[in-house]
N, C-alpha and C positions, 0 to 999 in steps of 0.2 A: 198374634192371634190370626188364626187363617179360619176365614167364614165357609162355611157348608157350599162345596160349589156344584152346583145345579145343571153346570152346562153338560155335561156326560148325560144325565138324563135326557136334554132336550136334544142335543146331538142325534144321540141312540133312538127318541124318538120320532127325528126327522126319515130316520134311514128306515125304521119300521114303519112308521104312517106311508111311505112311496112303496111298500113292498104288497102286493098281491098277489095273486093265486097263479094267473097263467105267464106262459113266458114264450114268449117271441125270440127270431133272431132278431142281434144286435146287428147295427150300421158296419160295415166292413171296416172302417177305421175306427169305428168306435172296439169292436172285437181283437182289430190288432193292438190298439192302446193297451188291452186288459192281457196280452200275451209279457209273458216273464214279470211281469208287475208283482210287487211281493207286500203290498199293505195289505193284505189279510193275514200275511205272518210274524208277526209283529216278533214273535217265538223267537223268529231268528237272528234278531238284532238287537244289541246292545245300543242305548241313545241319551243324548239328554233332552230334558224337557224344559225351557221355562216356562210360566206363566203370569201373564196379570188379571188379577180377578177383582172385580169394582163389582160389589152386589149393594143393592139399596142404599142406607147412609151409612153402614159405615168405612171405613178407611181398607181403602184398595192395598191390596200384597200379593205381591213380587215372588215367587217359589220358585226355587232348581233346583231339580231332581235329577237322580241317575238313575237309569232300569238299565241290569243284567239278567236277562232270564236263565242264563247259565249259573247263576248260582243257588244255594240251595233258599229253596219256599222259608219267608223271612225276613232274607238277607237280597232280594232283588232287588228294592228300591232303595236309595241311598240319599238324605236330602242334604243337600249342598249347602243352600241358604234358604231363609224364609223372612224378607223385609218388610214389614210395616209401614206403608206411607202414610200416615197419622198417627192419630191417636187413638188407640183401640179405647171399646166402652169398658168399663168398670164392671167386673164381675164375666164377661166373658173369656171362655174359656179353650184352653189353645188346642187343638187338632192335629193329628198327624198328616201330612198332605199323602203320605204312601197312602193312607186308608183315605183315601178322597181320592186317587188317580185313579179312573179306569179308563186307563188306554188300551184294553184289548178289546172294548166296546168300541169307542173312537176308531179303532184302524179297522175293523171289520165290518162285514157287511156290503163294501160297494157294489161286489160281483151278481151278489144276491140281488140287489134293488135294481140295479141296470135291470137284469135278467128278466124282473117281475114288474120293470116300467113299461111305458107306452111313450118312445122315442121316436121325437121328431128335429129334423136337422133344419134351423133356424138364422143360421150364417155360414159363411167359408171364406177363405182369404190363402193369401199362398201359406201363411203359417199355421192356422189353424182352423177348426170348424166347431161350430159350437151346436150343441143338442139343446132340444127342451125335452122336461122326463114329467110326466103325469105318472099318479100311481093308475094302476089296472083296475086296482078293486075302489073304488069309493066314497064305500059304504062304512070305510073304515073312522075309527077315534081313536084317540092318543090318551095316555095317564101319563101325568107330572107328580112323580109322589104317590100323595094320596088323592089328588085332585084330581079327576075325568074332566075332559075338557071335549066336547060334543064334536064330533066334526061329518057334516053330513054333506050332502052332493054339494052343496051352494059355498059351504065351508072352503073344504079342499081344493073348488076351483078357485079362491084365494094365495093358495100356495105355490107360488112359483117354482121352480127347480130348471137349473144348468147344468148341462155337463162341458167345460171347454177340454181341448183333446190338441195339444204342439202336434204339430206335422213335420216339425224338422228341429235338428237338432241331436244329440244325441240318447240314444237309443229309441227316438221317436217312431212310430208318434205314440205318445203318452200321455194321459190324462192328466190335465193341468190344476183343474181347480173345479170344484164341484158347490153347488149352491143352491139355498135355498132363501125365499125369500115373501113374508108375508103380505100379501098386495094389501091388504083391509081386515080390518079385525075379523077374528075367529072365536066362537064360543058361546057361553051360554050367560045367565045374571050370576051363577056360583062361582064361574071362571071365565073370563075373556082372554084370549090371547092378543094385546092391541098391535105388539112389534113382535118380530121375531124374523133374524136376518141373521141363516148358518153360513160360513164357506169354510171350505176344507181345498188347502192347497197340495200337491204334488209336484215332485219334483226325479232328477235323476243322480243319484249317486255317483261321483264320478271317478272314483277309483273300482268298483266295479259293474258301473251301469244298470244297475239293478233302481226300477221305477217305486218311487218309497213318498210316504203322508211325510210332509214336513212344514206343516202348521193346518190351526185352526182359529174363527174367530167368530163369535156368539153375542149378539146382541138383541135381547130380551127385554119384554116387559110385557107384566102379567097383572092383570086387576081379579082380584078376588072377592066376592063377595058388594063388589060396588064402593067397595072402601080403601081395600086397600092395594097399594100399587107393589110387587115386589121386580124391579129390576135388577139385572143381572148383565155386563159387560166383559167377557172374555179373550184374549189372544193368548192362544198358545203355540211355541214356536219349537221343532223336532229338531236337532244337530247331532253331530256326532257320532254318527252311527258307524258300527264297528259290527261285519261280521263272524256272526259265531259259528265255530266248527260245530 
């Protein structure tokens, strides 16, 4: 039984909530990081995915998956295994995880959100230097679903965001690990966001140094209605990549 995973949405809506309208230059090593970087093409590489997905009560599962996007519409995703650490409930009903990955939501976007943030450089060391990113615009709010979750000026300064960025090493310097993170709840009595702590790490390919997303990890929890609590607990980890002519 694999349960409905949520984290794609809230991923996808971390990266839209920091996006705004005007765009500034980026820090000079923050612009060289983003040169030859290829996690918005997600197109061009063959990978695997695991996942562990622990959403509310029931029994957390383990999923690995293969994407080719070189093969034909279909036949991309290939599921390896799908394990059960418990005991699934009675009468639930099993899912395909192909139709539950969007990883082409997950890899994109970064280029975009840098672009449309308000970066400020907050450390540096000989290996690395680390950014903070405010979105530009807001005035903006996020949808989960069907749920509008309110996020107004006092909101969003709630929401932290990092960019760390390697200075050395190979093909450096490259963006290491991008984060967000909710200082104090967000939202309204229909929908609260009380937790909400994204990071997305990178890394560098080392048969052809090409800068690529390889993992992510999501830990949520949303009260609705003043009743009910739905948490959500994600790691997902990118290997294998192979690229495609």
């Amino acid at each position: 039984m694999l349960k409905p995973i949520a984290f794609a949405v809230v991923a996808a809506t971390c990266l839209t909530l920091l996006a705004g309208q005007a765009e500034a230059a980026l820090p000079e090593t923050l612009a060289k990081a983003l040169e030859g970087a290829e996690m918005d093409t997600i197109d061009g590489w063959a990978f695997r995915k695991t996942t562990l997905v622990d959403a509310m009560d029931e029994p957390a599962v383990k999923l690995v998956t293969r994407w080719d996007p070189s093969k034909p519409e279909g036949q991309q995703c290939e599921v390896v295994s799908i394990d059960v650490l418990g005991k699934a409930k009675e009468g639930s009903a099993d899912k395909d995880p192909c139709d539950e990955d969007h990883d082409r939501e997950v890899y994109g976007g970064l280029r975009e959100l840098l672009a449309d943030a308000t970066i400020e450089k907050i450390g540096e060391d000989d290996e690395s230097v680390t950014y903070s990113i405010e979105p530009s615009d807001k005035k903006r709010g996020f949808r989960m679903g069907s749920i509008n979750i309110d996020m107004d000026e006092d909101d969003i300064e709630r929401l932290a965001g990092t960019v760390e960025v390697a200075k050395t090493g190979m093909s450096a310097p490259y963006v290491r690990r991008v984060s967000f993170k909710l200082k104090q709840p967000a939202g309204n009595l229909v929908a609260k966001l009380r937790k909400l702590d994204v990071t997305y790490t990178y890394g560098v390919d080392e048969a052809t140094g090409a800068k690529l997303m390889n993992g992510m990890a999501l830990d949520m929890d949303l009260n609705l209605f003043t009743l009910l609590n739905v948490t959500t607990k994600v790691i997902s980890r990118y290997d294998e990549f192979r690229r495609l002519e």
